[in-house]
C-alpha positions as CSV (number, residue, x, y, z in Angstrom):
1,X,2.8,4.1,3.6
2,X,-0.2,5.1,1.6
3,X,-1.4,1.8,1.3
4,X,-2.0,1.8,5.1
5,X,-3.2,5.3,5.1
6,X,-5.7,4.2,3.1
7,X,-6.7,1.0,5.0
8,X,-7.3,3.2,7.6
9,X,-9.5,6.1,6.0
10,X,-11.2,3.0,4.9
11,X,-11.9,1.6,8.1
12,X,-13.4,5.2,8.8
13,X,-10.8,7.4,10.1
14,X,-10.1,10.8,9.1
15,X,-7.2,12.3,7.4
16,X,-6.0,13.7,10.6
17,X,-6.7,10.9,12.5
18,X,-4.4,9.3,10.3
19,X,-1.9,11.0,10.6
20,X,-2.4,11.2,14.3
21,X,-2.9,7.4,15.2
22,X,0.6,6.9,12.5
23,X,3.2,9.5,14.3
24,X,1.9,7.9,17.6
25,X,3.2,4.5,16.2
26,X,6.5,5.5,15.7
27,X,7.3,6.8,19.4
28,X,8.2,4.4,22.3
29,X,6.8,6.6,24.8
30,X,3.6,8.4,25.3
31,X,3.6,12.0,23.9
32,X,1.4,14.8,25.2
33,X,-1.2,16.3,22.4
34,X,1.1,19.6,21.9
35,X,3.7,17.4,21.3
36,X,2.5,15.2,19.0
37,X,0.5,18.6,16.7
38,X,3.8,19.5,16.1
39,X,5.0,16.2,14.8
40,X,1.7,15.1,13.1
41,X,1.1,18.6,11.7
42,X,-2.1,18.2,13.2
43,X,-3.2,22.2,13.8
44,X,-3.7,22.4,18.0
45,X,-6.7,23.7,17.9
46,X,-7.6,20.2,16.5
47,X,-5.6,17.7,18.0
48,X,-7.8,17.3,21.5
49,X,-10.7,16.7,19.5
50,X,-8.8,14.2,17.3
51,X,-7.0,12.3,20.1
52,X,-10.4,11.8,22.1
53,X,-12.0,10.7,18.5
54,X,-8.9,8.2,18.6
55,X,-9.6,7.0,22.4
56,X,-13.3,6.4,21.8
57,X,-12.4,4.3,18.8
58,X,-10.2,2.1,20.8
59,X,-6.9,2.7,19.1
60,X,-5.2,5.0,21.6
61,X,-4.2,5.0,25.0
62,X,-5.2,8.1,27.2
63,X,-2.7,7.5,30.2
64,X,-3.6,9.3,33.4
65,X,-2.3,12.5,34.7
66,X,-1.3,16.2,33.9
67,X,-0.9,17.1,31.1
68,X,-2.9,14.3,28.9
69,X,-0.2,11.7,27.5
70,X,-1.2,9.4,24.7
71,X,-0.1,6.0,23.2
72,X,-0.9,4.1,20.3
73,X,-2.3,0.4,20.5
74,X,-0.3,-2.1,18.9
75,X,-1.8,-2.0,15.0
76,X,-2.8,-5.2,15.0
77,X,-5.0,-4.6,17.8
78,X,-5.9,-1.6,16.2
79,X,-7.5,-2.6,13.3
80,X,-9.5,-5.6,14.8
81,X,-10.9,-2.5,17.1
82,X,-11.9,-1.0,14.2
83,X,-13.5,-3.5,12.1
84,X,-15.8,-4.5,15.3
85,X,-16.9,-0.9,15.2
86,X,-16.9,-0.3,11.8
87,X,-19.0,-3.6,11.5
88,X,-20.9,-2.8,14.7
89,X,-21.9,0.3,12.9
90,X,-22.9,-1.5,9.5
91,X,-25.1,-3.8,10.9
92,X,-27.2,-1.2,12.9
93,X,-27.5,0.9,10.0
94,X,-28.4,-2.2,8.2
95,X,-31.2,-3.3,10.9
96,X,-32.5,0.8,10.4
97,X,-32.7,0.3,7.1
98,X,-34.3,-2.8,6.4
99,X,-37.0,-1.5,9.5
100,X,-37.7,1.5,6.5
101,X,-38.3,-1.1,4.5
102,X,-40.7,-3.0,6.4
103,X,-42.5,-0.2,7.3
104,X,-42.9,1.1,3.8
105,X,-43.9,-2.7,2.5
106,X,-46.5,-2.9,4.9
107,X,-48.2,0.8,3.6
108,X,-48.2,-0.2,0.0
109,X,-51.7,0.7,-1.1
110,X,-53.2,1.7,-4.7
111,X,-53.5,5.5,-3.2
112,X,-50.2,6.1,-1.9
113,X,-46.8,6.9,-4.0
114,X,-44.7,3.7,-3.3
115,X,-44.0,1.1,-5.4
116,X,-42.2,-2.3,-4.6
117,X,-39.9,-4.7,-6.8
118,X,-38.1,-7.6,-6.4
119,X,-35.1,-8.9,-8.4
120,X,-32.1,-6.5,-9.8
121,X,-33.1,-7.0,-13.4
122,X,-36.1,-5.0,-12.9
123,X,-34.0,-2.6,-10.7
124,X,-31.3,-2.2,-13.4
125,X,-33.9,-1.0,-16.2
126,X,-35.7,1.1,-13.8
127,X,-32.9,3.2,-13.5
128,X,-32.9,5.4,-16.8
129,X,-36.3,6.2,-16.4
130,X,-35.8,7.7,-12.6
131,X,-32.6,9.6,-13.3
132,X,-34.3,11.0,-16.5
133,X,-36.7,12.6,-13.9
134,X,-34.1,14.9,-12.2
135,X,-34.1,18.4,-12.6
136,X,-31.9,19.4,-10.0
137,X,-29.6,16.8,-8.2
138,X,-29.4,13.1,-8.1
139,X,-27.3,11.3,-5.4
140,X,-25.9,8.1,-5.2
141,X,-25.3,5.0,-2.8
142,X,-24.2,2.9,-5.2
143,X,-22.7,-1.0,-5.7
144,X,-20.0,-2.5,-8.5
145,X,-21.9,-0.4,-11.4
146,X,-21.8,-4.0,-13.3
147,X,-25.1,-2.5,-15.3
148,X,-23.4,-1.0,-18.1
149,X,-23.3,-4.8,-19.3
150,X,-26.8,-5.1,-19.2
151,X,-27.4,-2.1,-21.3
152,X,-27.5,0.5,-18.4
153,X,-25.0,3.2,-19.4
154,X,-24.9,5.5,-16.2
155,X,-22.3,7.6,-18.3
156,X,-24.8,9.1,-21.0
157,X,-27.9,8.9,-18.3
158,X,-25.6,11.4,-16.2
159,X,-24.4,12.9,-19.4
160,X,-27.7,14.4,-20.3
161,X,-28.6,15.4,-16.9
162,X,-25.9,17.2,-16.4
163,X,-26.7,19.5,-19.9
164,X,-29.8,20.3,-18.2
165,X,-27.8,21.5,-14.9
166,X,-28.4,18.4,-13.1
167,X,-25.4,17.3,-9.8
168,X,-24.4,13.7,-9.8
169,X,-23.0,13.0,-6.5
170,X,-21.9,9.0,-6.5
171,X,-20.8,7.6,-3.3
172,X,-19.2,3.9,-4.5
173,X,-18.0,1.0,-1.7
174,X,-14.9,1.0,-3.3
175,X,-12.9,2.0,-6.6
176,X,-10.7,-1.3,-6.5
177,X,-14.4,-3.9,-7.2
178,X,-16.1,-1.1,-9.1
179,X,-16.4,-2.8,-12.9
180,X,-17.3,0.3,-14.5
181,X,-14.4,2.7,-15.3
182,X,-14.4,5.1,-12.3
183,X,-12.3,8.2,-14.5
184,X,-15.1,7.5,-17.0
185,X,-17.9,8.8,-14.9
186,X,-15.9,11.6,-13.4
187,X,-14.9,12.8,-16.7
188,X,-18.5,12.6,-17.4
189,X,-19.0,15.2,-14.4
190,X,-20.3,12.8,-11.6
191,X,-18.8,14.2,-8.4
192,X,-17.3,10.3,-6.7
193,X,-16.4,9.6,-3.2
194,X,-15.5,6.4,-1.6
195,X,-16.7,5.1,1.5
196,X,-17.1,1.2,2.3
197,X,-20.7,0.6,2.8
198,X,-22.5,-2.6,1.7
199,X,-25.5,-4.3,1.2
200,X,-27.4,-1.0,0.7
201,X,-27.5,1.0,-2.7
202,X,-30.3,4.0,-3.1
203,X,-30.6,7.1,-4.9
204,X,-32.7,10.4,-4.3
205,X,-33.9,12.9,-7.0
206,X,-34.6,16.4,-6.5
207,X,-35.7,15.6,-2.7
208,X,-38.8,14.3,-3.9
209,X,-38.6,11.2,-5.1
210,X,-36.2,8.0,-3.6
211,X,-35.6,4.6,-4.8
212,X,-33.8,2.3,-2.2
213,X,-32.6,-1.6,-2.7
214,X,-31.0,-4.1,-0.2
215,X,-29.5,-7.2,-0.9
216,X,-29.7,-10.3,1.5
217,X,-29.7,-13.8,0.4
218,X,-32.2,-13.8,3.0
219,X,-34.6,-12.9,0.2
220,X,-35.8,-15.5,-2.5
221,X,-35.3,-12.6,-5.5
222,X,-32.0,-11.5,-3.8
223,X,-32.8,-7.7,-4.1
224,X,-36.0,-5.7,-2.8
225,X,-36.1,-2.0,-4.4
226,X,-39.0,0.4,-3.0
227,X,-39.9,3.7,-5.1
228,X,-40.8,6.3,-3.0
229,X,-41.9,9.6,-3.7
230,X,-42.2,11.6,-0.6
231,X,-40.5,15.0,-0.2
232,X,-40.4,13.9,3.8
233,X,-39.1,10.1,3.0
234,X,-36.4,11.7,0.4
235,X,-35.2,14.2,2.6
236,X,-34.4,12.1,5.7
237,X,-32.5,9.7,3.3
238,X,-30.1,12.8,1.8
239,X,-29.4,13.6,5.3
240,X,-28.1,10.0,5.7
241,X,-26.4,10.1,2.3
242,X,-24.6,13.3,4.1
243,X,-23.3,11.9,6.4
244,X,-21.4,9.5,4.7
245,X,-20.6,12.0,1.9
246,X,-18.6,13.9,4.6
247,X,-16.9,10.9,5.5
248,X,-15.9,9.6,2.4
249,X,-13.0,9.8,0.3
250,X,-12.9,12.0,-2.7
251,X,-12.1,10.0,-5.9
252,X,-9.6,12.7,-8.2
253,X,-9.8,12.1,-12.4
């Protein structure tokens, strides 16, 4: 059972849509929201809200009438519902993000304060000397953490931020392909969640400064980073890094 609760919290639903979207499963008939609070342990103050989250995702039946009655799809209906929208969702965020990009590319000039590489080599190295920056916070989209073997230790980086009262907030695509010990950096003091976004890693310092890489085969050097320190830039971004922090699933020692 917790193997499909978390399948779904992967494929984005909430720990009360969870349990929800489950009770729902194991009933014949359909149930009306008061009903099914009481069975879930959904609270009732919650359980419209979470039932019309459920609807709109394409996994429950609303059936007509007074009072609302609900029914769960067939799971594996279910899930293909939700990996069309959870990759319907990707790929917009991916077509927003790679428009930043373009935009930024085409304002690189000697006077303003963005830089561009290409290839992850240069990425990997430029790391220490970015978090080293911090003085406040640094937060993290990040990928498989493979740079440790390369010489990047994100454990002592973080380590000596977080002497001088810097946050480390990591959000990682998943703990299963991370190669970097996960309870390693947490012990460290690098707040984790999980949440299963691709093809985009960046990290923001202090509001002030943001570095952001995609990956696409597309590219000839695989990985485009752009440096960029605007308080403006670097502010939108933490709002997106947010909104998936909210979403994502905390990762315990």
């Amino acid at each position: 059972m917790e193997d499909i609760k978390y399948l779904l919290k992967e494929l984005g639903l909430t720990e009360y849509e969870t349990k929800a979207y489950l009770s729902l499963l194991q009933l014949e008939k359909s149930i009306t929201a008061y009903k099914l609070s009481k069975i879930c342990g959904v609270p009732f103050g919650r359980i419209y809200d979470i039932m019309d989250n459920l609807v709109s995702k394409g996994i429950v039946i609303l059936e007509p009438g007074k009072p609302k009655r609900f029914k769960a799809i067939e799971p594996k209906i279910a899930v293909s519902a939700l990996l069309t929208k959870k990759d319907v969702e990707w790929q917009q965020t991916k077509i927003k993000i790679k428009d930043i990009v373009n935009k930024l590319q085409r304002k690189i000039t000697s006077e303003e304060p963005v830089t561009m590489m290409k290839g992850k080599e240069v990425l990997l190295w430029k790391i220490l000397e970015i978090y080293s920056k911090a003085k406040k916070e640094v937060l993290i989209i990040a990928g498989t953490l493979g740079a440790k073997r390369k010489g990047i230790d994100l454990g002592n980086c973080a380590r000596e931020g977080i002497k001088k009262g810097v946050k480390f907030k990591m959000i990682i695509p998943s703990v299963k392909e991370v190669k970097q010990p996960i309870k390693e950096l947490v012990k460290v003091g690098i707040d984790i969640r999980e949440y299963p976004i691709k093809g985009i890693r960046f990290s923001i310092i202090d509001e002030k400064l943001c570095f952001l890489s995609i990956e696409d085969q597309k590219f000839s050097y695989k990985t485009a980073t752009i440096i960029v320190e605007s308080e403006i830039f670097s502010k939108a971004m933490k709002e997106f890094f947010n909104g998936i922090w909210e979403k994502a699933r905390v990762v315990k020692k």
